[in-house]
Every structure is written in structure tokens, then in C-alpha cells.
KOLVEXKOL-486433 format. One line per field, with one value per residue (C-alpha): residue number from 1; residue in one letter; chain; x negated, y negated, z. Coordinates in steps of 0.02 Angstrom, whole numbers, plus 50000, padded with zeros to 5 digits. Layout:
<nodes>
nr: [NUM / ...]
rest: [A / ...]
kette: [A / ...]
px: [X / ...]
py: [Y / ...]
pz: [Z / ...]
</nodes>
This chain:
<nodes>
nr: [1 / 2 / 3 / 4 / 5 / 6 / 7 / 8 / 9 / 10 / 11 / 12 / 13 / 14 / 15 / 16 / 17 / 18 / 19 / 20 / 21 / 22 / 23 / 24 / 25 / 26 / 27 / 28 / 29 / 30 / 31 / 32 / 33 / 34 / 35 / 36 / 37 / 38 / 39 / 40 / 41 / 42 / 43 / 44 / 45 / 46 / 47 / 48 / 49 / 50 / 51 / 52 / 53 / 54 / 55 / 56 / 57 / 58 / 59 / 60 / 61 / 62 / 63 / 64 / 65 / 66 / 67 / 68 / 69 / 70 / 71 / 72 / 73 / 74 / 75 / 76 / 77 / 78 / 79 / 80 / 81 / 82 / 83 / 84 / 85 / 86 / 87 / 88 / 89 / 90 / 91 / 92 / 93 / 94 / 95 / 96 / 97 / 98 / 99 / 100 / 101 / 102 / 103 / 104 / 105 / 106 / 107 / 108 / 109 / 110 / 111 / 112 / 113 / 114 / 115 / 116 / 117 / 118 / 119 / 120 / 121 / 122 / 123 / 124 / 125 / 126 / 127 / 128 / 129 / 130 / 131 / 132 / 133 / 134 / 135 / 136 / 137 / 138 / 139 / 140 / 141 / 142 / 143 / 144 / 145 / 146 / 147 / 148 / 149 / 150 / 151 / 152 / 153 / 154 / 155 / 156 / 157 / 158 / 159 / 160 / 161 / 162 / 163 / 164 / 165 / 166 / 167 / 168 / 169 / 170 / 171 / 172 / 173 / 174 / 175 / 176 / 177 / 178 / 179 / 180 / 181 / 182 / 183 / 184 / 185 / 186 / 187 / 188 / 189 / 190 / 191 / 192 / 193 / 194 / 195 / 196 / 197 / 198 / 199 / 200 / 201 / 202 / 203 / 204 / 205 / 206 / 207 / 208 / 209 / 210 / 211 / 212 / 213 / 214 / 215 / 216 / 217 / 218 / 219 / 220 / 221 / 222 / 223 / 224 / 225 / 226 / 227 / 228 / 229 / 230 / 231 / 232 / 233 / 234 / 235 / 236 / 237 / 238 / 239 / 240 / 241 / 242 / 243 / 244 / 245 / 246 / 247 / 248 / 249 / 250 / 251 / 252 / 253 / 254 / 255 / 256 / 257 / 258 / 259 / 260 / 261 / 262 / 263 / 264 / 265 / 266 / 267 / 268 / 269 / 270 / 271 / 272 / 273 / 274 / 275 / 276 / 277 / 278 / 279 / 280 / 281 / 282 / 283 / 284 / 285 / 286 / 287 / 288 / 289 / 290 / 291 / 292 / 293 / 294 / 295 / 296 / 297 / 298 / 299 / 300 / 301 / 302 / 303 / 304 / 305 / 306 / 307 / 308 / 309 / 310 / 311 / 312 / 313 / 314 / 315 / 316 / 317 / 318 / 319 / 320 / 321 / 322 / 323 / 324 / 325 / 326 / 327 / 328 / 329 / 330 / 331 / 332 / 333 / 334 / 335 / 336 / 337 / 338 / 339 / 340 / 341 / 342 / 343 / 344 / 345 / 346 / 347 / 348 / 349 / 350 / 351 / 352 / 353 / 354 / 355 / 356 / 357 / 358 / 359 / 360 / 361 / 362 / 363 / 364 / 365 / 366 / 367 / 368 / 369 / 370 / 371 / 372 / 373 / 374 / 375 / 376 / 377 / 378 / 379 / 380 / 381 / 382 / 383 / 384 / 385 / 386 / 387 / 388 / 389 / 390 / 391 / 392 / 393 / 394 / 395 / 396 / 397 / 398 / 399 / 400 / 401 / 402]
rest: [X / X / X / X / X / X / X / X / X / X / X / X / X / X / X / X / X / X / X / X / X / X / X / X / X / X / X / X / X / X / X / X / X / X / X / X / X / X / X / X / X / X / X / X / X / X / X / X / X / X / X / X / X / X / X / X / X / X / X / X / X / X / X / X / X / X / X / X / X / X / X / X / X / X / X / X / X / X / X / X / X / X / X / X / X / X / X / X / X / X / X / X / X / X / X / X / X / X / X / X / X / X / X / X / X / X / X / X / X / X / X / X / X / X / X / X / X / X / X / X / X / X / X / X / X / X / X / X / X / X / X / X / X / X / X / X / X / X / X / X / X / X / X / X / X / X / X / X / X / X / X / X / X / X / X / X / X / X / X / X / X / X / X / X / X / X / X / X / X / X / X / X / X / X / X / X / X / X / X / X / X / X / X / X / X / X / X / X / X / X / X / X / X / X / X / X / X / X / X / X / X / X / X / X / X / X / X / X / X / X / X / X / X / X / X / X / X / X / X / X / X / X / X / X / X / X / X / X / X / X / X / X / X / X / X / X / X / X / X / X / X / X / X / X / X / X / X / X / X / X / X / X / X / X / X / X / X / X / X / X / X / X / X / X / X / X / X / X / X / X / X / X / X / X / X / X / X / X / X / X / X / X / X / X / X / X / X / X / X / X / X / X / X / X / X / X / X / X / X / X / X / X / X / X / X / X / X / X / X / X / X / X / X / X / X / X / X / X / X / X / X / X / X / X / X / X / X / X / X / X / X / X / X / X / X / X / X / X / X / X / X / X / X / X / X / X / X / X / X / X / X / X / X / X / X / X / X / X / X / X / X / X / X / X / X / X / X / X / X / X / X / X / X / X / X / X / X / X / X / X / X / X / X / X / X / X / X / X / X / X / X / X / X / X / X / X / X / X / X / X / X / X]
kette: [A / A / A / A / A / A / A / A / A / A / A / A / A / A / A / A / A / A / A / A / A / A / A / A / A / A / A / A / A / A / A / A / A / A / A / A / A / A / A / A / A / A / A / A / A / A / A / A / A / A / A / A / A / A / A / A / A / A / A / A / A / A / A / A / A / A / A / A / A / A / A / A / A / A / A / A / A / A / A / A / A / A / A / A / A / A / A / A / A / A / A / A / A / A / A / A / A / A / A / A / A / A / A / A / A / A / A / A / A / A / A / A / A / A / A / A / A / A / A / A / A / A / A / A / A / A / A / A / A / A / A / A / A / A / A / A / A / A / A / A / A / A / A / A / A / A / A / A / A / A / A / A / A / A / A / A / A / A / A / A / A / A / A / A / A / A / A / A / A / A / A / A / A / A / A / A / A / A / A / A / A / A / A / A / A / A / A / A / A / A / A / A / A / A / A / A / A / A / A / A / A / A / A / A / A / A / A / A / A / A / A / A / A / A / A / A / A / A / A / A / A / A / A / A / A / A / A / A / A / A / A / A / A / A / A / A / A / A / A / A / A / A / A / A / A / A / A / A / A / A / A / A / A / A / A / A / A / A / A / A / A / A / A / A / A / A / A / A / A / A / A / A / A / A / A / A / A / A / A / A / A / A / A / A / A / A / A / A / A / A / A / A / A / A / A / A / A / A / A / A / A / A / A / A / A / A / A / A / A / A / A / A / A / A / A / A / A / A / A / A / A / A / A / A / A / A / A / A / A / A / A / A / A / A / A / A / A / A / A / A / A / A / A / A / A / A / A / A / A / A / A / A / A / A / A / A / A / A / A / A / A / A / A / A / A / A / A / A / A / A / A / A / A / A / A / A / A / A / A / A / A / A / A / A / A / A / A / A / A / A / A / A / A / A / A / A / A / A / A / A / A / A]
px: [52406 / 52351 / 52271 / 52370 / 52286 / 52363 / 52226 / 52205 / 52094 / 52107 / 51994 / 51811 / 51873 / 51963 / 52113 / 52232 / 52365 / 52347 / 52492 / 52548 / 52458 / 52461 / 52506 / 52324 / 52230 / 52149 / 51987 / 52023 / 51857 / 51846 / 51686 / 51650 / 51667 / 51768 / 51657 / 51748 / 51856 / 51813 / 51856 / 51694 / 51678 / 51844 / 51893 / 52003 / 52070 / 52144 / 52325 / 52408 / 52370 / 52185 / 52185 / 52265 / 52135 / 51977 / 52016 / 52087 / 51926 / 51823 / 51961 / 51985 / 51784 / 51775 / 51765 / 51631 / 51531 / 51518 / 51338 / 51275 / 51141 / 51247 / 51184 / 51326 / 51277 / 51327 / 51405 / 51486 / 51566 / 51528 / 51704 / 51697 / 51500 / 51568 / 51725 / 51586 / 51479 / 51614 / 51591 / 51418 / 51241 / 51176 / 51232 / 51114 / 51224 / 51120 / 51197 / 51099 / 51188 / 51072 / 51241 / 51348 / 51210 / 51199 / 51381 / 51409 / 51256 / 51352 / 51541 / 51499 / 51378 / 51349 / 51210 / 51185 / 51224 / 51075 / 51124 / 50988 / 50952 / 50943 / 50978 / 51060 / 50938 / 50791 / 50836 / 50747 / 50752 / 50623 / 50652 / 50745 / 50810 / 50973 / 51120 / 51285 / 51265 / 51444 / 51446 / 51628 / 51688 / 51500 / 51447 / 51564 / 51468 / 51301 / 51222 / 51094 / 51197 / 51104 / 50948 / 51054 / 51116 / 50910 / 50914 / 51043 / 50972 / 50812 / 50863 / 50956 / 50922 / 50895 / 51066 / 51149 / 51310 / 51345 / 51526 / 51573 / 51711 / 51756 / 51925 / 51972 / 51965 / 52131 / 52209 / 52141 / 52111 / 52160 / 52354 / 52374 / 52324 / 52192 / 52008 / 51885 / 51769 / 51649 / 51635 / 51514 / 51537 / 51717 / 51722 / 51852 / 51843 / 51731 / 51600 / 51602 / 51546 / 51432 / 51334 / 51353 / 51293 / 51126 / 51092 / 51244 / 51307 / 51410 / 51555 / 51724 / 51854 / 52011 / 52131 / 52170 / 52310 / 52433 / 52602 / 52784 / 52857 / 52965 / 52860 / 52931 / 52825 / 52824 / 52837 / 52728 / 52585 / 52665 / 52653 / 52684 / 52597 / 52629 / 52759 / 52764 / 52936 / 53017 / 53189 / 53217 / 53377 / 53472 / 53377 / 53229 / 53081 / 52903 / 52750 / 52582 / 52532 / 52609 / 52537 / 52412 / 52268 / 52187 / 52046 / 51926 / 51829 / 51715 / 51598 / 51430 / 51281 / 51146 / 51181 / 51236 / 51269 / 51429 / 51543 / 51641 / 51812 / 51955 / 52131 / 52239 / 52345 / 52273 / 52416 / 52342 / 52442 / 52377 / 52510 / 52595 / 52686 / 52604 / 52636 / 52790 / 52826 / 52746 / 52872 / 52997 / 52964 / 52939 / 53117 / 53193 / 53114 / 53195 / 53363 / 53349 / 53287 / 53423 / 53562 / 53485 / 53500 / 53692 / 53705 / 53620 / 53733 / 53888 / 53833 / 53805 / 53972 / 54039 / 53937 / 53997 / 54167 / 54158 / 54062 / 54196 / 54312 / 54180 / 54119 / 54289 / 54305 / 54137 / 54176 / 54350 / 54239 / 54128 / 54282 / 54375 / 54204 / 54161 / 54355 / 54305 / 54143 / 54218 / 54362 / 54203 / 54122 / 54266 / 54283 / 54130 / 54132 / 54278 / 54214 / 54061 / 54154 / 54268 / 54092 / 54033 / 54220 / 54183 / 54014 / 54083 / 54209 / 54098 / 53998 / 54132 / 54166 / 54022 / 53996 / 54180 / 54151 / 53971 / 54093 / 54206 / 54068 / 54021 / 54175 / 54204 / 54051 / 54095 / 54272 / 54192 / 54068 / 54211 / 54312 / 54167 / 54150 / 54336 / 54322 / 54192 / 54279 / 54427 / 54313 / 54227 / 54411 / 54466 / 54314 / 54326 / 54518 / 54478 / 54447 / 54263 / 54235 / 54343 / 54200 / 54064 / 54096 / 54040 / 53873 / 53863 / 53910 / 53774 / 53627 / 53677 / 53664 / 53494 / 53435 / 53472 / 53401 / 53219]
py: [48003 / 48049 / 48205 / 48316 / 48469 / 48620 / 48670 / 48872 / 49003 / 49138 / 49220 / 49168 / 48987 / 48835 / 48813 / 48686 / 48776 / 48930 / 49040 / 49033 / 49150 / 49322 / 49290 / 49394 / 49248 / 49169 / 49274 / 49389 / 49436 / 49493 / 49526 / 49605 / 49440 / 49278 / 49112 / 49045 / 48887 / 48735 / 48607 / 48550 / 48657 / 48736 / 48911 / 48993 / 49100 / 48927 / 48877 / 48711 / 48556 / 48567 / 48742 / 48630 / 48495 / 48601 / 48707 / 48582 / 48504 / 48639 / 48707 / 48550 / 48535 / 48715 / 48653 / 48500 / 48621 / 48735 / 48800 / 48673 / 48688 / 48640 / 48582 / 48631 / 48505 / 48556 / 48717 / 48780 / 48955 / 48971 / 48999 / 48842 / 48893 / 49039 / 48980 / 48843 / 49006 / 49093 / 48944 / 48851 / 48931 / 48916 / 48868 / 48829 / 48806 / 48714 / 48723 / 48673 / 48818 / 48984 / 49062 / 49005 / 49044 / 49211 / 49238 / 49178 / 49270 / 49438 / 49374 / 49293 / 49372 / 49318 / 49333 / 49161 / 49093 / 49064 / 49016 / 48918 / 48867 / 48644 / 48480 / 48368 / 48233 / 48349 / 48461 / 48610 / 48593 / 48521 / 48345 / 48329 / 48493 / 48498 / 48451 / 48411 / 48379 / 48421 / 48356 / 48347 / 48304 / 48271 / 48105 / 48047 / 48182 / 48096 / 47928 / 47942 / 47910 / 47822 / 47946 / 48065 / 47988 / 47974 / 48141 / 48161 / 48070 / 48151 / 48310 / 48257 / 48259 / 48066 / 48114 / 48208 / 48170 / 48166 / 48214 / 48159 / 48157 / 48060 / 48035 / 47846 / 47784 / 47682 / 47802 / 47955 / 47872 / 47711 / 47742 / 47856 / 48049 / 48081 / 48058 / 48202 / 48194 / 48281 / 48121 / 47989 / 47888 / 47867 / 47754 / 47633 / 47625 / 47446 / 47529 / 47681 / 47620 / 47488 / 47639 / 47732 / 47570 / 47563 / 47745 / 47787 / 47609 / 47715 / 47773 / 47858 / 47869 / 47978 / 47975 / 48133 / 48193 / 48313 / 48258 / 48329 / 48275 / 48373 / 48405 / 48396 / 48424 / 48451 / 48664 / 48687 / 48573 / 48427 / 48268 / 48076 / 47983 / 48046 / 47912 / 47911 / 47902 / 47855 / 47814 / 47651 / 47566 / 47731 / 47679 / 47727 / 47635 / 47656 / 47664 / 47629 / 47809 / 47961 / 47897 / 47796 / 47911 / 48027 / 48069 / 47980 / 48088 / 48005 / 48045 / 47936 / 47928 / 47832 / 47686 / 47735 / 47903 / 47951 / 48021 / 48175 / 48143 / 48236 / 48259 / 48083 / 48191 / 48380 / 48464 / 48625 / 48770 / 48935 / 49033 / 49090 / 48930 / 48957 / 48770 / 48760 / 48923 / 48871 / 48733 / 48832 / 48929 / 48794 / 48744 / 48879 / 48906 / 48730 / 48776 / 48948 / 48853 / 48721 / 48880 / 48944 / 48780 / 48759 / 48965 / 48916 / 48767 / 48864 / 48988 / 48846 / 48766 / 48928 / 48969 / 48790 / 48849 / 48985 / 48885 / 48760 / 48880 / 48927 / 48768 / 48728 / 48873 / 48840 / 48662 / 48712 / 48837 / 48714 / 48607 / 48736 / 48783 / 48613 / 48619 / 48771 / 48695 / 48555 / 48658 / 48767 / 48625 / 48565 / 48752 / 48756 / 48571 / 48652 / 48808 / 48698 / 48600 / 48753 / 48832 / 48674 / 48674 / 48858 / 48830 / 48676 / 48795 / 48924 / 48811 / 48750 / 48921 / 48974 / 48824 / 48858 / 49038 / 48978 / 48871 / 49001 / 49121 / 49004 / 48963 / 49155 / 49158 / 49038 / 49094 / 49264 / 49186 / 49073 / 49233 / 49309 / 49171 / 49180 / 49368 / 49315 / 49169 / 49302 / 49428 / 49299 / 49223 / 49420 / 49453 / 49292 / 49329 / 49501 / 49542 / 49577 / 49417 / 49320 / 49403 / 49366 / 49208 / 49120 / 49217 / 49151 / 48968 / 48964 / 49026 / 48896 / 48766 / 48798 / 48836 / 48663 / 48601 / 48675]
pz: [49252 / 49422 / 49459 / 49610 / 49678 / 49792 / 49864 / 49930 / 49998 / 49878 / 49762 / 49728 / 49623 / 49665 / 49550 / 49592 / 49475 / 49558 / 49602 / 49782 / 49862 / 49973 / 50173 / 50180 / 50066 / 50230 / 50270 / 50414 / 50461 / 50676 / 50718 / 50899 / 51011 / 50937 / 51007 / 51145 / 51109 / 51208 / 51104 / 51005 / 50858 / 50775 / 50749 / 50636 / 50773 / 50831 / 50728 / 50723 / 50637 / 50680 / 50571 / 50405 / 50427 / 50443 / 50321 / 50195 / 50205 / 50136 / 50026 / 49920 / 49880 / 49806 / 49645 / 49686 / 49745 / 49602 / 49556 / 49669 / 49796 / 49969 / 50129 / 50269 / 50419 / 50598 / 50527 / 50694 / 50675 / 50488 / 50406 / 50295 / 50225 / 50183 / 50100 / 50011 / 49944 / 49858 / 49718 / 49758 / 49702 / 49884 / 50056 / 50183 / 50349 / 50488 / 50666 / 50833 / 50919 / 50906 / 50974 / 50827 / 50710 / 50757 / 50741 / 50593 / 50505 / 50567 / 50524 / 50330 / 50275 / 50097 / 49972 / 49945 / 50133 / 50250 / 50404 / 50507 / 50692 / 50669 / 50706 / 50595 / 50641 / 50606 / 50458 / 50419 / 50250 / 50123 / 50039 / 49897 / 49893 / 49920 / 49773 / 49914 / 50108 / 50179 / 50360 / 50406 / 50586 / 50635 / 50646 / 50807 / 50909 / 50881 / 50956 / 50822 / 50684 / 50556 / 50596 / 50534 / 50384 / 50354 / 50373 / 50237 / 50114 / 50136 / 50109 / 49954 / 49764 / 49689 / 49618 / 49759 / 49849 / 50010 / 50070 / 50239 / 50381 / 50520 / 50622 / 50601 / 50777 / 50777 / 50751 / 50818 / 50971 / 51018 / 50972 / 51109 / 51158 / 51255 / 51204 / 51151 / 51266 / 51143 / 51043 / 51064 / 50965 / 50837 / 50695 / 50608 / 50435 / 50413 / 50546 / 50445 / 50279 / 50358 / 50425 / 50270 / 50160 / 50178 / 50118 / 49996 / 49929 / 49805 / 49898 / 49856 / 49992 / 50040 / 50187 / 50270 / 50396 / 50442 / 50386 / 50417 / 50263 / 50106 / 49962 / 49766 / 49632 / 49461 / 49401 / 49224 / 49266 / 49213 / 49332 / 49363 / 49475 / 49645 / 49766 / 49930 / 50006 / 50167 / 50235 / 50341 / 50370 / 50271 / 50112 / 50021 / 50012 / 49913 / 50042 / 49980 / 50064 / 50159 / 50329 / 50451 / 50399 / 50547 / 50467 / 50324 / 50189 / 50110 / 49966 / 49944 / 49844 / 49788 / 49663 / 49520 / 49545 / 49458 / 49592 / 49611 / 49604 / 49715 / 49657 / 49712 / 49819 / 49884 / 49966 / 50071 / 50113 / 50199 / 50123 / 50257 / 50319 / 50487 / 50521 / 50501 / 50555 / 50753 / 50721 / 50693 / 50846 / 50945 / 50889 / 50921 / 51107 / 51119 / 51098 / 51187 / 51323 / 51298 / 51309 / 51450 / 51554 / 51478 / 51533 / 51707 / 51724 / 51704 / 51799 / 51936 / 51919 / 51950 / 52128 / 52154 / 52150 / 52239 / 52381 / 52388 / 52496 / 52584 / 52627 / 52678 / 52794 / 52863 / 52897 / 52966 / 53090 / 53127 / 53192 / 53288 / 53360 / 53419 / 53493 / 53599 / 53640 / 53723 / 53804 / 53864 / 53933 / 54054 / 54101 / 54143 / 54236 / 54340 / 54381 / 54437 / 54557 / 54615 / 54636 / 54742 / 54849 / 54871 / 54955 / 55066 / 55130 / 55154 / 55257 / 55344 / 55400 / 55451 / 55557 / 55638 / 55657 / 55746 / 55824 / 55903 / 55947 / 56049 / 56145 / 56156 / 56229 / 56349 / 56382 / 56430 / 56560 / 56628 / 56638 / 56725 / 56843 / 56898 / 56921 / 57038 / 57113 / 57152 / 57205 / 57344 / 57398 / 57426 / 57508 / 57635 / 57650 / 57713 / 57880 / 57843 / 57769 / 57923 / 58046 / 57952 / 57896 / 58055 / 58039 / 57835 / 57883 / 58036 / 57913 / 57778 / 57898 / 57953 / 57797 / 57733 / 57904 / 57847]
</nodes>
């Protein structure tokens, strides 16, 4: 029969029949200062799928790891050593960041959990000390990735396990997203256990993702072997397992080393459907957003209609104006040419009033001249002029003699 496990946080013991527990289960601990999220080490503060697959991780070995001695490789911010010491004898948790160390000795603080200042290709811990190395999501950050599996085996007892993570490039990667550029190197699963061969031949491994699926098991601890079911074509078929896995766990030892086993399927909840519950959310923000754009639509349609009059009126305007524009522009074109009549007459004017000013002009010398002409005819015609004439006709004759 296949062993299935649910695993929890909760209490100080793994139990994979446990009762589901308290929304408060998760350890709540808030220091002074979270660590800053940037994407290389997780946090708890951070929900989503990432939360289920860290987590999960440590959860499910709580039992392995029972009265052992337990190495916690690149540590980061300390939750899972801490979750590891509620069940293990000791936890040393090496980091190489003095600033996660340091938080992490103040936020799980623990009896037997020493957290130390390390790399994971340079342990600072004695040979053959060391019962399980946990390393997960470690080995894609590092170049030097059979010096650390060295390291590992080192470090370890002749029969000690090492349990170890890595995201299975094809599918982490290469299938689409965008790539963590904190990773230096990923791994399929052939490269994987070629690098793990050399140093822990004995190997055990597990696929791991986050899956949106309906779960039905069996209440009173009695179980089948578990079946993996789809839908295609609007009929049921068996799959070999519940997906592509994102993520390989692996657990390796020297040969002949008897293994650790996990449960054949580990379901992890954190008891308070947080998941599913961001789904839910992020559902219903959906279709309040899709409301509001059917609200903002009608609300649209109905400007629309409103504008349609309007728009009528407008254009109706526009035509009358450009009516009154033209009928302005030949008002204006014939008050230009009245205005251009206007000035010729004007002109014409002037020039014939010039005109007649200057035959009064010469009326009134003609006139003059007459009244001269009269007065010299009276003059000659009177006897005066008859005796003097004589005297006026001899001095105009020798004055044009001279």
C-alpha cells in the first residue's frame, strides 16, 4: 500500500495523520525589520505558490530529521532551520549572508539552532559531523557545484544523507516565464544526478510542484494507492503523475546507505487556504473588474445617446454657420466693390470740383478783363479819352520806334 502524508506546521512533531490545524499553526514571529525581498532567498512574509513550495519542503522532512544532527546549507532567513529544530537534535544553519545570519539568530532563536556566517563550498563545520545536509533551492545559484557537493559529503557521517533541491530546468525555465537571474546554473534531471553520482550513488527521488487540482482522500487512515486523474476529451483518464514536475527533491547517500523514505504523495496545507484564498480574490477582482467595465460600458452607451442629438445639432450649426459664412463673404465682396465705386467717385469729384475751381477762376478773371475792356471803351468814348487819344497814339508810336 502506498504511504500518503499531509504534511503541517503545527506542534513540535511531524504527523501525517494530524488533525487539520489552527489558521495560527504557521509561526508568526516579526522581529523589528523583515529582510527585504529581492528575489534570491524566500520569506515567509511572501504568499503564493513560492510560500507552499518552501515550506512544503521543510515540512515533509520533520520526521527524517528526528534526533538527527542537521546541516541547513544556504539557510537564508532561517524559518525552515527552525521549523527542522522543533524535531532534529541539532541544527547548524550556514548562510554566506552575515545580514541573514544575524536575523535569523534574533527571529528563531532555539536551543539547539546555531546559526553560522559560511559558504557552502567552505563549511565551517568539522568532517564527519553532521547526520543530514538539507540544501534545498541551492545548487542553481552556484558555478561550483560539485565543490560543493565535496563539501557535503565531507561534512557528512559515512552513513549520512544528503537531501537536496533543484528546479528542473525544462520546466522551470525553458517552458516559458522569465529567468531568475539569481541562478547560474539550472539543472534537468540527467545533469542533476550525473553531478550527484559521483558522491551519493544511492539516490531516492521525488517530484515537486504546485498543483490546482481537487483532492479526495480516504477519512480513518485507511488508503489505496494514490491515482492521478485528469479529464481530456470529457473522459477520465489515469496519468502516471499529477504534473510536469517544477521542482526535484532528491535524497542521496553513500552506497549502501539505506534511504529515508518520504510518503508517495505529501500534500501540504498551511491551514488557512491562503492559496486558494489569493485565488479566490484574484477571482473575484476579476469579475468586479469585469462589472465595472459592463457598468462603464453602459454608462458609455448612454453619454453616446445623449451625444447623438447633440452631435446632430452641432453638425446642423456647423451647416447653417458655413451658410452664413458664405452669405458673409459675398457681403463682404460687395461692400468691397461698393467701397472701391465709392472711392472712384470720390475721385472723380474731386478732380471735377478741381475742375470747376478752375474755370471759376477763370470766369472771374475773364469777367475782370471785360470790366476792364468796358471801362477803357467808356473811357476812349468819352470826351476825355477823344482829346487824349491823339496824345496816347503819338507816344505808342515812338515807343515802338526806339
Amino acid at each position: 500500500m502506498a504511504e500518503t502524508g499531509v504534511a503541517r506546521i503545527e506542534g513540535s512533531a511531524y504527523d501525517p495523520c494530524a488533525a487539520p490545524p489552527r489558521p495560527s499553526a504557521i509561526p508568526t514571529l516579526t522581529p523589528e525589520s523583515p529582510l527585504d525581498f529581492t528575489g534570491e532567498r524566500f520569506l515567509p512574509e511572501v504568499r503564493g505558490a513560492i510560500y507552499y513550495e518552501h515550506w512544503h519542503r521543510y515540512a515533509v522532512l520533520a520526521e527524517v530529521v528526528a534526533g538527527k544532527r542537521v546541516l541547513d546549507a544556504a539557510s537564508g532567513e532561517g524559518y525552515g532551520s527552525h521549523l527542522l529544530a522543533r524535531t532534529a537534535a541539532q541544527v547548524t544553519a550556514v548562510d554566506v549572508s552575515p545580514d541573514a545570519v544575524a536575523y535569523a539568530t534574533r527571529r528563531y532563536p532555539r536551543p539547539n539552532l546555531e546559526y553560522v556566517v559560511g559558504s557552502v563550498t567552505a563549511l565551517p563545520v568539522a568532517s564527519g559531523s553532521i547526520d543530514v545536509v538539507v540544501s534545498f533551492e541551492t545548487i542553481e545559484h552556484l558555478a561550483a557545484q560539485a565543490e560543493m557537493l565535496a563539501e557535503f559529503r565531507r561534512v557528512l557521517t559515512a552513513d549520512g544523507v544528503l537531501i537536496v533541491s533543484s528546479p528542473n530546468r525544462p520546466v522551470y525555465n525553458e517552458a516559458g516565464g522569465e529567468a531568475n537571474h539569481f541562478h547560474v546554473r539550472e539543472l534537468d534531471r540527467d545533469e542533476l544526478a550525473a553531478l550527484l553520482a559521483p558522491q551519493f550513488p544511492q539516490q531516492a527521488w521525488y517530484a515537486q510542484r504546485v498543483v490546482a487540482q481537487s483532492a479526495l482522500w480516504a477519512e480513518g487512515g485507511v488508503a489505496g494507492a494514490p491515482a492521478c486523474l485528469a479529464l481530456a476529451d470529457e473522459a477520465p483518464v489515469v496519468a502516471a503523475a499529477p504534473a510536469a514536475p517544477m521542482y526535484f527533491v532528491v535524497i542521496a547517500a553513500a552506497p549502501g546507505v539505506a534511504l529515508p523514505g518520504l510518503p508517495a504523495l505529501s500534500l501540504f496545507d498551511d491551514g488557512a487556504l491562503s492559496l486558494w484564498r489569493d485565488y479566490a480574490r484574484a477571482i473575484t477582482r476579476e469579475r468586479t473588474l469585469a462589472w465595472d467595465e459592463l457598468a462603464a460600458r453602459k454608462i458609455a452607451e448612454e453619454r453616446l445617446a445623449e451625444l447623438v442629438p447633440a452631435l446632430n445639432a452641432l453638425s446642423s450649426a456647423r451647416e447653417a454657420n458655413a451658410v452664413l459664412t458664405g452669405r458673409v463673404g459675398e457681403l463682404e465682396a460687395g461692400l468691397n466693390q461698393a467701397r472701391e465705386q465709392a472711392q472712384a467717385l470720390a475721385t472723380a469729384l474731386a478732380t471735377a470740383t478741381t475742375a470747376r475751381a478752375e474755370a471759376d477762376a477763370a470766369l472771374q478773371r475773364e469777367r475782370a478783363e471785360h470790366v476792364d475792356t468796358r471801362k477803357r471803351l467808356a473811357y476812349r468814348e468819352s470826351v476825355r479819352g477823344w482829346l487824349r487819344y491823339p496824345l496816347a497814339a503819338v507816344r505808342q508810336r515812338l515807343a515802338s520806334d526806339r
